[in-house]
C-alpha positions in Angstrom: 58.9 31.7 -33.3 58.5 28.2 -34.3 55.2 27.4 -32.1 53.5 30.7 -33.4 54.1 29.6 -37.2 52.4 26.0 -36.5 49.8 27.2 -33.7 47.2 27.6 -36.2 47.8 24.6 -37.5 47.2 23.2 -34.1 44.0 25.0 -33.4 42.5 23.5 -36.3 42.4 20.8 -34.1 40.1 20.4 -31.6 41.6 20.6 -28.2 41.7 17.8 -26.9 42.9 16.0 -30.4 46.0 18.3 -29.9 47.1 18.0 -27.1 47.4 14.3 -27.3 49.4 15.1 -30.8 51.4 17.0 -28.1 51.8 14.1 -25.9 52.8 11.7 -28.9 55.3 14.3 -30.3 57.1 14.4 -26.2 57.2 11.3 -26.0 59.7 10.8 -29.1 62.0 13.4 -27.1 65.0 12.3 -24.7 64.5 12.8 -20.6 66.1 15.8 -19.3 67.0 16.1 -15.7 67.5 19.5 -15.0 65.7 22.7 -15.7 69.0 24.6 -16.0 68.2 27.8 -14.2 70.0 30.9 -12.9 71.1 29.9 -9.3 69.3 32.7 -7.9 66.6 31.1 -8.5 67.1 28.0 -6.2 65.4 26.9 -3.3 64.9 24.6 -0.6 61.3 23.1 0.7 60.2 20.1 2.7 63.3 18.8 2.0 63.4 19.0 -1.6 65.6 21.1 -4.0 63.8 23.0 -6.6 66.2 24.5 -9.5 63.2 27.0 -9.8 59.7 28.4 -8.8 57.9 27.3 -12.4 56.7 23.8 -12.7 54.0 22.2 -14.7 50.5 22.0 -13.4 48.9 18.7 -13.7 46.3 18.0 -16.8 48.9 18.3 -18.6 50.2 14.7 -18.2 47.3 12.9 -16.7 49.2 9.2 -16.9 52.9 10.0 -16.1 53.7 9.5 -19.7 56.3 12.8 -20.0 56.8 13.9 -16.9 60.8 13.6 -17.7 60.9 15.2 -20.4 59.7 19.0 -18.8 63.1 19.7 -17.6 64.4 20.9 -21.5 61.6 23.5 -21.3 62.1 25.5 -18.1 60.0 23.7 -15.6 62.1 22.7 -12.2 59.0 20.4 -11.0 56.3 18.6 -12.9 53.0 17.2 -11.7 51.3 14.3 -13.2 47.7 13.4 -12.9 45.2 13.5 -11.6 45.2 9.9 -11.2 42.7 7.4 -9.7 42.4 4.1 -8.1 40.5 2.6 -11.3 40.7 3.6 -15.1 38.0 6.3 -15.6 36.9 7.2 -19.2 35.9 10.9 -17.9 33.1 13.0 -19.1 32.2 12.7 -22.7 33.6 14.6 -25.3 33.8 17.2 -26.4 35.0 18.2 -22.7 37.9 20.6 -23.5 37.0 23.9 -25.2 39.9 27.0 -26.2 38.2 30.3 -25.7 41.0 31.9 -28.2 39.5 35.6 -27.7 40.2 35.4 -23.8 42.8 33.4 -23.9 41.5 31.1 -21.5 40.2 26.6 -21.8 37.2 25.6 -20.3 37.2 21.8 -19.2 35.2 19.7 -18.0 37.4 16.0 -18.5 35.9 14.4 -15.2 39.8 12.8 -14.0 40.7 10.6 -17.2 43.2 8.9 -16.9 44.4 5.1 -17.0 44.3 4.7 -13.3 47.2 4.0 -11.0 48.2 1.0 -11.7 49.1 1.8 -14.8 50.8 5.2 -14.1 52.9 3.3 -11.4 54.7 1.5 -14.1 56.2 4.4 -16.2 56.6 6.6 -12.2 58.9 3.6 -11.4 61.7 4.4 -14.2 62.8 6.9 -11.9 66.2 5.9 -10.3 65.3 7.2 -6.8 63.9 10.4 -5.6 64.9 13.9 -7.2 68.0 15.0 -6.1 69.6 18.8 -6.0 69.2 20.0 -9.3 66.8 17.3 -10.8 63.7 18.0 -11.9 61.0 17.4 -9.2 58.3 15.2 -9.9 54.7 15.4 -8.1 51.7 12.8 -8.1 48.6 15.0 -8.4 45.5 11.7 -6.7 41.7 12.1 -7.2 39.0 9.6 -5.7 36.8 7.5 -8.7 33.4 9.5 -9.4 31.5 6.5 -8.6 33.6 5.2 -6.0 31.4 4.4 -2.1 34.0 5.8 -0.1 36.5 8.7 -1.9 38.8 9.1 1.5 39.7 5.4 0.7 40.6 6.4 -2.4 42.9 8.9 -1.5 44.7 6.8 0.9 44.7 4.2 -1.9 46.7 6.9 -3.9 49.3 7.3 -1.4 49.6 3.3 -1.1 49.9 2.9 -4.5 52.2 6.0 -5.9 53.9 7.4 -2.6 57.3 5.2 -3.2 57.8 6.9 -6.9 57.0 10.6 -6.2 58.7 13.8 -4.8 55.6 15.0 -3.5 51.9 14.2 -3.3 48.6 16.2 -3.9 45.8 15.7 -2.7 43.2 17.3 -5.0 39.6 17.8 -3.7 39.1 20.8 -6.0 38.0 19.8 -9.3 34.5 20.7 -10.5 34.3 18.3 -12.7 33.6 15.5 -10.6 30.1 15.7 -8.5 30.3 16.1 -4.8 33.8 16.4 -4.7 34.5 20.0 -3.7 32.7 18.8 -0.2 35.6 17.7 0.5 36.7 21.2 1.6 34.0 21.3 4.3 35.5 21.9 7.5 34.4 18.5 9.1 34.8 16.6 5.6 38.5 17.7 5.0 39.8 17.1 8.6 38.7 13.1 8.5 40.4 13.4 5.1 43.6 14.7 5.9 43.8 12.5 9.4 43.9 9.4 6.9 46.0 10.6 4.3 48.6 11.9 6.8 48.7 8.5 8.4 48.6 6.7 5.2 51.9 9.2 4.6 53.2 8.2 7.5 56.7 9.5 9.1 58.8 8.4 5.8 56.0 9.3 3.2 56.6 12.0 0.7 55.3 15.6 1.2 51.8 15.9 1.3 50.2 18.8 -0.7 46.4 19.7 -0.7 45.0 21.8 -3.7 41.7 23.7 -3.2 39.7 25.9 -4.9 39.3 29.8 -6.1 35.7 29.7 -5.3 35.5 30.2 -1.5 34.0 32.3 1.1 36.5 34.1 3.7 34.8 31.2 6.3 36.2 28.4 4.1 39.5 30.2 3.7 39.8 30.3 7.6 38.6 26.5 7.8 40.8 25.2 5.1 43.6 26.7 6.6 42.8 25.6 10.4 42.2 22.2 9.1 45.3 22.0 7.0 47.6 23.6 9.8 46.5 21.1 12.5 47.3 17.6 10.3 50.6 19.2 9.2 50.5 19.1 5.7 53.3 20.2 3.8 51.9 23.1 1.2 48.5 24.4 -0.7 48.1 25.0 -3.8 45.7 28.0 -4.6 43.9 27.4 -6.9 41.7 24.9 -9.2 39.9 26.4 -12.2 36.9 28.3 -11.4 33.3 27.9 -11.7 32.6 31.4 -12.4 32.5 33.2 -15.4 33.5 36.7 -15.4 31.5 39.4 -17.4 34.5 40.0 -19.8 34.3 36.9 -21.5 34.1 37.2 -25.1 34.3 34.1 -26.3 31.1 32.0 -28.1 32.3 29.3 -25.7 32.2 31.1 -22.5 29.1 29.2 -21.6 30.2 25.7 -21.9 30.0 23.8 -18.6 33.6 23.2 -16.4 36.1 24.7 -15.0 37.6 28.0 -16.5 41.6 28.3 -16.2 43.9 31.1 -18.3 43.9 34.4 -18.5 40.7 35.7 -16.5 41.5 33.1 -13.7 44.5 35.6 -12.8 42.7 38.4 -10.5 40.6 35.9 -8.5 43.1 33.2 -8.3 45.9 35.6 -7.1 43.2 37.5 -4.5 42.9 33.7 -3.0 46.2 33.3 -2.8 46.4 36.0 -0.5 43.7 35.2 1.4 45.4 31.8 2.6 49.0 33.9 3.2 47.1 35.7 5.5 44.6 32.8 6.9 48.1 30.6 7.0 50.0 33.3 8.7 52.6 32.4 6.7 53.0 29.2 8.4 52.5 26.9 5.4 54.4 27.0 1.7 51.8 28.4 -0.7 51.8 27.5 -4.8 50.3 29.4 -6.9 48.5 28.4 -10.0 45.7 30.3 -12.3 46.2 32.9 -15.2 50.3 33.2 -14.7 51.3 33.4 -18.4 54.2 35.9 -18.2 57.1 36.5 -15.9 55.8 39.7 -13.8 52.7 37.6 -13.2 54.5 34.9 -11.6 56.8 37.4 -9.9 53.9 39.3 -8.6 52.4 35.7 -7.5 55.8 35.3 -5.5 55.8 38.4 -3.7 52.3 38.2 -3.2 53.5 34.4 -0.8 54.1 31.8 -3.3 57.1 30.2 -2.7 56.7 28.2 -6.3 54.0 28.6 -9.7 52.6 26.4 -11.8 51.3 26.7 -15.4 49.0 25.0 -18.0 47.2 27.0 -19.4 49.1 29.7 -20.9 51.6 27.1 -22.7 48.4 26.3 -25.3 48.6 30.1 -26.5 52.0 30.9 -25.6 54.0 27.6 -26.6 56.3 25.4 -24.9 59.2 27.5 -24.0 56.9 29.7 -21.6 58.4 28.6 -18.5 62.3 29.3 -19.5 61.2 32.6 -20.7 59.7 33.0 -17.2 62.6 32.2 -15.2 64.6 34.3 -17.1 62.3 37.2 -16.6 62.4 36.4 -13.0 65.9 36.7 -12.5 65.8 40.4 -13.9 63.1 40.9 -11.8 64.6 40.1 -8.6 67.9 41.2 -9.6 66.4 44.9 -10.5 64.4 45.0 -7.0 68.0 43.3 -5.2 67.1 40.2 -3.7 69.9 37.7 -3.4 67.6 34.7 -3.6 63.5 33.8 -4.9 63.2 32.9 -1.5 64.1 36.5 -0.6 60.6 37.7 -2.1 57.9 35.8 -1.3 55.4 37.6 0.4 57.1 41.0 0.6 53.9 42.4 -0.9 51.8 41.0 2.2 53.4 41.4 5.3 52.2 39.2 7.9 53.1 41.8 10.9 
């Protein structure tokens, strides 16, 4: 009730102007270690305890700078970033655009962020790794756009920020950032993952790779062969999308970047899919893209996510979104008698 009486307050902002108003107003807020859910709702992965499926996606908190304070509004893990060896200024603005009638953003911020160093500091105030019941933090790495070699910079990330986080990404996915997406190529993405995973090493933190909505079935099968082989802990499907669908209706439907929201739902979740069954199920899935209420996440789940993540939606839904989801989720799986989330992920796509 409150956020829907000040939202239009807030979109008389430009976008990008208020979400940093959002960032300043966080950061007056206490930490909060816990998300607080139902129990049912628990779960176990790669050796870390998640209080619930919903996290944050990063974009949200490029530079690490509230990352502890997520836990108060639902989320059980939180991923900053995408961060990068150097400081990078990003694209110019304006780069962030709110197509209000589809309630979807466009963006094309090209990794801003203060670089690594500089995230490290406020990432090292954590006393230790998450443990059962704290909120989960992930470390979401991109290469430099001008950098010579981008798989050293990705091996930099895990150097630099690896001690202070739960889990890593590794995110060659964005489209914001030229030449960056050939990183999924089959040959591309297998020298990549051979140094990050020994960068990782045997004590290094789980290694997550996030990809992109806008594949061919080929690159599906690739991705997933490639990913399988180096042992990487979990995908996240998807990125935003370069494609516009015909039922935009918003003026700004034409601005150059990635689209994320509401019409990212259908493709994003038809990916996800396509990697349960190119995976075989042998690899944790998180799924991100157009998940803005509780059967949408729920369907997500059942459809082989083991967790969600959300952005989007909170600009036109408010920052309570994710406890409203877990709540919804536990009437969900309580209705349809599973004793556990873990109990219904992938029901709807039998591997068999």
């Amino acid at each position: 009730m409150i956020f829907r009486s000040i939202r239009p307050l807030l979109f008389r902002l430009d976008a990008e102007s208020a979400h940093r108003l959002t960032i300043r107003l966080l950061r007056l807020l206490p930490a909060s270690a816990s998300a607080g859910c139902d129990p049912i709702l628990r779960q176990s992965l790669f050796g870390l305890d998640f209080a619930g499926p919903v996290g944050l996606a990063p974009g949200f908190d490029k530079d690490a700078e509230v990352y502890d304070r997520m836990g108060r509004f639902g989320f059980a893990f939180s991923e900053v970033g995408t961060l990068t060896p150097r400081p990078q200024a990003g694209n110019p603005r304006p780069r962030l655009f709110r197509l209000v009638e589809d309630e979807a953003v466009i963006n094309r911020m090209g990794f801003n962020n203060g670089g690594q160093a500089d995230a490290y500091a406020r990432l090292a105030r954590r006393s230790g790794k998450a443990k059962a019941g704290d909120l989960v933090v992930g470390v979401n790495i991109g290469a430099n756009k001008d950098s010579e070699d981008r798989i050293v910079d990705y091996v930099a990330g895990i150097a630099a920020l690896g001690r202070h986080a739960d889990y890593i990404t590794v995110n060659i996915s964005s489209p914001n950032t030229p030449g960056l997406r050939a990183l999924q190529d089959r040959g591309a993405l297998d020298s990549l993952l051979a140094a990050v995973m020994a960068a990782r090493g045997e004590s290094g933190p789980p290694v997550w790779l996030k990809v992109a909505p806008d594949l061919e079935p080929a690159d599906v099968t690739d991705i997933a062969e490639v990913a399988l082989a180096h042992r990487i802990d979990a995908l996240i499907v998807s990125n935003t999308t370069i494609s516009r669908p015909a039922t935009l209706r918003s003026p700004l439907a034409g601005e150059t970047g990635g689209l994320s929201g509401a019409p990212l739902h259908d493709l994003a979740l038809e990916r996800l899919r396509d990697f349960r069954r190119a995976t075989g199920g042998r690899l944790p899935l998180i799924g991100v893209g157009g998940i803005g209420n509780a059967e949408q996440a729920y369907a997500r789940i059942r459809a082989g996510a083991s967790l969600v993540q959300l952005y989007s939606a909170l600009v036109y839904e408010g920052p309570m979104l994710a406890r409203t989801i877990n709540e919804g989720l536990v009437a969900l799986l309580r209705r349809d008698g599973f004793a556990s989330v873990a109990d219904a992920v992938g029901v709807d796509c039998p591997l068999a």
